[in-house]
Each structure stands twice: as structure tokens, then as C-alpha cells.
C-alpha positions in Angstrom: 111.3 98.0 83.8 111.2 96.4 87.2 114.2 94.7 88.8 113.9 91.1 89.0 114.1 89.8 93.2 116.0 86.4 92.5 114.2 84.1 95.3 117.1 81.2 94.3 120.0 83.0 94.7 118.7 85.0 97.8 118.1 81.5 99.4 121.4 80.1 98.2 122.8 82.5 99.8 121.4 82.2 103.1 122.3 78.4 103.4 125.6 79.5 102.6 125.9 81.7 105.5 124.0 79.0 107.7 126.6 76.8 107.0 129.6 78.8 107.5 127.8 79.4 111.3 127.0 75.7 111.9 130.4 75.4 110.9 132.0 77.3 113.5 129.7 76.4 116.4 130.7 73.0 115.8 134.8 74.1 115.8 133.4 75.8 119.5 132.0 72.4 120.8 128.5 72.4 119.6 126.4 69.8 118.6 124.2 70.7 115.0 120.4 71.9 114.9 118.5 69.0 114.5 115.4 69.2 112.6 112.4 66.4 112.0 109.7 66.6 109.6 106.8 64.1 110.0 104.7 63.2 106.7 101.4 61.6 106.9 100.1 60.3 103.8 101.6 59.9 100.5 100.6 63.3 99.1 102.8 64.0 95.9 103.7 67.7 96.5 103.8 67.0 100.5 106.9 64.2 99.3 108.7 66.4 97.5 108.6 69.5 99.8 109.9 67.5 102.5 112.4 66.0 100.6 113.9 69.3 99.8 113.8 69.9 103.6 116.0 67.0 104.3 118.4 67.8 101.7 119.0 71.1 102.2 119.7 70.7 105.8 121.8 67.9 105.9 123.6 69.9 103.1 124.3 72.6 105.4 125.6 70.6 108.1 122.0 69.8 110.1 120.6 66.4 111.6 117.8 65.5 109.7 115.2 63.0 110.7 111.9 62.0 109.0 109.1 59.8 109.8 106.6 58.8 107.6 103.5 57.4 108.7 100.7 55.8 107.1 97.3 58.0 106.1 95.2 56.4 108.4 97.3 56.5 111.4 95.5 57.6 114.8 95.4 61.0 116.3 97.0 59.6 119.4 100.2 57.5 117.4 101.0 60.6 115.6 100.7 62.8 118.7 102.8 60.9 120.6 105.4 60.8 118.2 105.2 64.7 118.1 105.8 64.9 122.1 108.9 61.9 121.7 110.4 64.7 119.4 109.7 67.0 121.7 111.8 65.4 124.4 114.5 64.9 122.2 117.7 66.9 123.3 119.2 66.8 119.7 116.1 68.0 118.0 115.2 71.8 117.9 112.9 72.1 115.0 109.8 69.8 114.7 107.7 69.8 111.4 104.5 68.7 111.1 104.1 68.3 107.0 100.4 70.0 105.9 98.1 69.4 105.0 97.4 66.4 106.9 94.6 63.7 105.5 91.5 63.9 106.0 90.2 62.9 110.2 93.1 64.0 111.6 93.1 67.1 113.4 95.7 69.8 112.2 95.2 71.9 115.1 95.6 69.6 117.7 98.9 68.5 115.9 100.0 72.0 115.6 99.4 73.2 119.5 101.2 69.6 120.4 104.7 70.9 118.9 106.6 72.3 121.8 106.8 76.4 120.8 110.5 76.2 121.3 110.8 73.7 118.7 107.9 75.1 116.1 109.9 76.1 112.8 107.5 76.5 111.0 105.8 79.4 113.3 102.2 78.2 113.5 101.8 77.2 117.2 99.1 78.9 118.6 101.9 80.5 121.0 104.2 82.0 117.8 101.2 83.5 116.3 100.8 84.8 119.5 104.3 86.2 119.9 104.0 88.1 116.7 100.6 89.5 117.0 102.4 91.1 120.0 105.1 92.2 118.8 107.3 89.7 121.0 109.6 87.7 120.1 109.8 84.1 118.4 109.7 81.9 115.7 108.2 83.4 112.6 106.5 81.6 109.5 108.6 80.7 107.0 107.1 82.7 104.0 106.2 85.9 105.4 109.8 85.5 106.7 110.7 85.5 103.3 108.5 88.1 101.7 110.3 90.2 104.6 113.8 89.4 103.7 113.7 90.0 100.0 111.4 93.0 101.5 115.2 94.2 102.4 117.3 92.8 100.0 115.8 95.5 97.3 116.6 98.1 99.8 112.9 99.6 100.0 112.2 101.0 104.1 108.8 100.2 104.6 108.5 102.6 107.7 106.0 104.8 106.7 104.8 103.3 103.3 101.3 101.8 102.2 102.0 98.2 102.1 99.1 95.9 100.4 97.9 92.3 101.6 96.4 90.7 98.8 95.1 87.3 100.7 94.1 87.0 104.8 95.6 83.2 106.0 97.4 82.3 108.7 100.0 81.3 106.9 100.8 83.8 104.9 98.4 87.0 104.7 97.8 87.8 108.1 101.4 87.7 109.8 103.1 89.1 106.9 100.6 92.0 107.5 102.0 92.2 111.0 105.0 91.4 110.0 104.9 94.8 107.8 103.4 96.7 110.8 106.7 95.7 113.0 108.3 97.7 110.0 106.2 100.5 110.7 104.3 100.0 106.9 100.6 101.5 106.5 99.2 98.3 106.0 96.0 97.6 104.4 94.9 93.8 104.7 92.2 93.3 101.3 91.2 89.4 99.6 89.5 88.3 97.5 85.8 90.2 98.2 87.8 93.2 98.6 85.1 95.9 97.1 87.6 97.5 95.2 91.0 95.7 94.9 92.5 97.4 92.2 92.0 100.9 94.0 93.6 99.6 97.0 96.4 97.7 94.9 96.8 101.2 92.7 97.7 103.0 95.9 100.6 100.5 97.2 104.0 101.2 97.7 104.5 97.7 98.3 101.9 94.7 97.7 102.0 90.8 98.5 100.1 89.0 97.3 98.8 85.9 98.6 95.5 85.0 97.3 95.6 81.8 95.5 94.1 82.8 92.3 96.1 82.5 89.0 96.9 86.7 88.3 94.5 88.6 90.0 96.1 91.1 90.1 96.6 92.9 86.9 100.2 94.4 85.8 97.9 97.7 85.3 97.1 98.4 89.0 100.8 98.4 89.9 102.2 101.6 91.5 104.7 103.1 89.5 108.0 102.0 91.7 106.1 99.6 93.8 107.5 96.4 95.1 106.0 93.0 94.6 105.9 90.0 96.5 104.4 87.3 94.4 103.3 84.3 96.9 101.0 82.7 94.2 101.6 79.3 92.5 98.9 78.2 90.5 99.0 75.9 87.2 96.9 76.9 84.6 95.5 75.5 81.6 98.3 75.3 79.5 100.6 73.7 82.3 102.4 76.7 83.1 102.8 77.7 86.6 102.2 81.3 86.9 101.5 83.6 90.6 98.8 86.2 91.9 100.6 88.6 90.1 100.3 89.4 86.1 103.8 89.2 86.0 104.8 90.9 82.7 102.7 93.8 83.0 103.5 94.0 86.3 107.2 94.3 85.2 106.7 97.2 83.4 105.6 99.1 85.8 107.2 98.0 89.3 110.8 99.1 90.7 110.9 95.4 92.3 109.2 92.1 91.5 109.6 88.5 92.1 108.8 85.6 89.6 106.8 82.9 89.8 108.5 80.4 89.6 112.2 81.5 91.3 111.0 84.0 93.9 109.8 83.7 97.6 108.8 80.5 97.3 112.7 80.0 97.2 113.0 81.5 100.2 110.5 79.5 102.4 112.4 76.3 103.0 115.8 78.7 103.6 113.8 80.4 106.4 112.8 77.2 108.0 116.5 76.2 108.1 117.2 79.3 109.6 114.6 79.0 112.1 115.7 75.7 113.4 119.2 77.5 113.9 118.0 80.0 115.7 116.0 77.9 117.9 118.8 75.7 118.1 121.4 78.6 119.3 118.4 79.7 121.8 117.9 76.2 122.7 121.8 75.9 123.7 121.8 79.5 125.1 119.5 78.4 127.8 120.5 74.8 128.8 123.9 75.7 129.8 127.3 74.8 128.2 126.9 70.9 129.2 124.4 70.3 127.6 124.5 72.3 124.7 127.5 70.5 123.9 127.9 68.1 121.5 129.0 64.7 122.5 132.5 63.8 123.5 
């Protein structure tokens, strides 16, 4: 029977220890990390997910902005208000809420966040960074699968690691992510000729695929790990992941539900992102201004 990867407590955790440093950085003279999060539209599950954003940061002790702007607001209005955050001394983490509506361009927005300020790890210049193995700001949910990744105490140097999905969010850097770690990583989705030969072989899978458990408790390793990113609703309301959780249970060391797991950890790693970019931020504009004010 597998050992259950608590996403909630892992996360609670992590806030706690956040704000124990913010804490003490601010007995030392510091100002707080500032983060913003911009939402365009009045998407449902976009409102929430920001809302938790904002909570949880001013709970540890953050700034916390939002903006909210109308769906059909220009390109140029919302770009500009991405570069007046930019400029902003007290800000270190901007966030752009996606999906954006429909005609505006999420790349353009994207690239427009300053790379010392990108939390979320999707400018063109972090993907960058971690494709190279240099370092930066990492997305938030391979962040996550890579910190419970440690929390069960599993090495991954030398390992078979399986990538059940290929976006940029999530697939491809936690693939590279796992690489870093010196894992034998095999990248598959959903065409994958043969998933479940591939999945058989893993000493650790994630999977990221978007499709309501694909992948059945039966292909699990013996011992394996598994990192469930999946949440999907099915018909009968409830929300389940990639992963056939129960059978999966029964046959992994290590698993995370769904719900409770690394979805728990995505908004954590964000918050520790903007600390980090804060205390980098700091680090390089000199004591004066890193500073809080008098």
C-alpha cells in the first residue's frame, strides 16, 4: 500500500517557513516581497485561483496587489500596466492570470513581464534558463512535483522517471527539471504508441495529461512514485487526476491524491518564487534601496 504525499500539509508547511524568513528580513530592515496578479475577464476558476494568491501572501507577511480589468480591454492598456509593474521598486513578482480571453495575445503578455519579476516561470527567458541548466525562476508546478519529488526521500539520479503529458507548463520543464536530477527521463503523451509499457518501466511517473485516469493503477511499478498533476471532473461530479488513484495505491511506494496533492503545492511555490526574486532583487540593488522605508 502506497504512502499517501500530503500536497496540503507540504504546502502549509512551506508558508510557514516563508513567513518565519519574511519575518526576520523585516527585524533586519527589509521591506516585504511584493507580488501582483492581473485578472482579465471574469473567468470563475481564474477568480478563485487568484484569490487564493492574495490570501496566502498577505497571510505570510507579503504585499499583495491585484488589478482586475475588463475582458475586452486592449493589448496596449494591459501591456502597459504589465511594464508600470515592472518599474515598481516594491513589486518583485508579476502575475499575469491565464488563460487570458479570447484576442488578447498570451505571449506577448508573457515576454512583457520583466524575467526578474516572472513568478510564475514562463517568460520566454526562464524557460530559457532551465533548458540550460542556468539558473532562475522555475514554474510553479513542476516546482512542486520536484519538492514532494524530495519530501518522500526517493534520489532520482539514475532512475527512469516518466512524463505523462508535453506542455510548457508542466510536462516539458518538469522533464528537465528531472534531468537536473540526473533521472532517465522518458517524455510520452497522449499518442504515446505504447504508454503503459513505458509507464510499466518507471521508477517515478508524473503525470500531466489532462485526461480523467489514463493511467491505469495496473501499469504502476511496484515501489514507483506518483505525481498526479491531473484535475478533471467527471460525470458524477467528482474530481479525480491522470492517475487511477486506488489501484495505483496498491501498488506504488509513493502517491499523491487528487484532490490534496501537488496542486497544493503550486500556489506555495509561487510565494516562494516571489521571495526568492525578492531577496535577489535586494541582493543586487544595494542596501538603500533594498530597504524598507524609514
Amino acid at each position: 500500500m502506497a504512502q499517501i504525499i500530503d500536497g496540503k500539509a507540504c504546502a502549509a508547511e512551506m508558508r510557514a517557513q516563508l513567513s518565519l524568513q519574511i519575518a526576520e528580513r523585516s527585524r533586519q530592515g527589509f521591506r516585504p516581497p511584493g507580488l501582483v496578479t492581473i485578472l482579465v475577464g471574469e473567468d470563475p476558476a481564474s477568480r478563485i485561483y487568484v484569490g487564493r494568491k492574495q490570501r496566502e501572501s498577505r497571510e505570510i507577511g507579503m504585499l499583495s496587489e491585484s488589478v482586475t480589468l475588463p475582458a475586452d480591454v486592449t493589448m496596449d492598456r494591459l501591456l502597459g500596466i504589465v511594464r508600470d509593474y515592472n518599474a515598481r521598486p516594491d513589486i518583485d513578482g508579476v502575475l499575469v492570470q491565464m488563460p487570458l480571453p479570447k484576442g488578447l495575445d498570451s505571449d506577448a503578455v508573457l515576454a512583457a513581464v520583466d524575467p526578474a519579476k516572472d513568478v510564475d516561470g514562463l517568460h520566454p527567458a526562464s524557460q530559457g534558463a532551465l533548458f540550460t541548466g542556468r539558473p532562475g525562476l522555475r514554474p510553479c508546478t513542476p516546482n512542486g512535483c520536484i519538492y514532494l519529488l524530495d519530501r518522500t526521500g526517493v534520489d532520482p539520479k539514475g532512475k527512469i522517471a516518466v512524463v505523462v503529458g508535453r506542455s510548457v507548463l508542466v510536462g516539458k520543464p518538469v522533464a528537465m527539471m528531472l534531468l537536473e536530477r540526473h533521472a532517465t527521463v522518458v517524455l510520452c503523451h497522449s499518442r504515446t504508441a505504447d504508454l503503459a509499457a513505458e509507464v510499466r518501466r518507471a521508477d517515478i511517473v508524473v503525470a500531466a495529461v489532462g485526461v480523467a485516469e489514463m493511467i491505469k493503477g495496473e501499469w504502476i511499478k511496484p515501489g514507483a512514485v506518483v505525481l498526479d498533476v491531473g484535475i478533471n471532473r467527471v460525470a458524477d461530479g467528482r474530481i479525480v487526476g491522470d492517475v487511477e488513484f486506488e489501484a495505483a495505491s496498491q501498488r506504488a511506494g509513493f502517491v499523491t491524491p487528487v484532490p490534496g496533492g501537488v496542486g497544493q503545492m503550486t500556489v506555495a511555490m509561487l510565494l516562494r518564487n516571489t521571495y526568492d526574486a525578492c531577496v535577489a532583487r535586494q541582493a543586487g540593488a544595494g542596501p538603500s534601496a533594498a530597504k524598507g522605508p524609514a
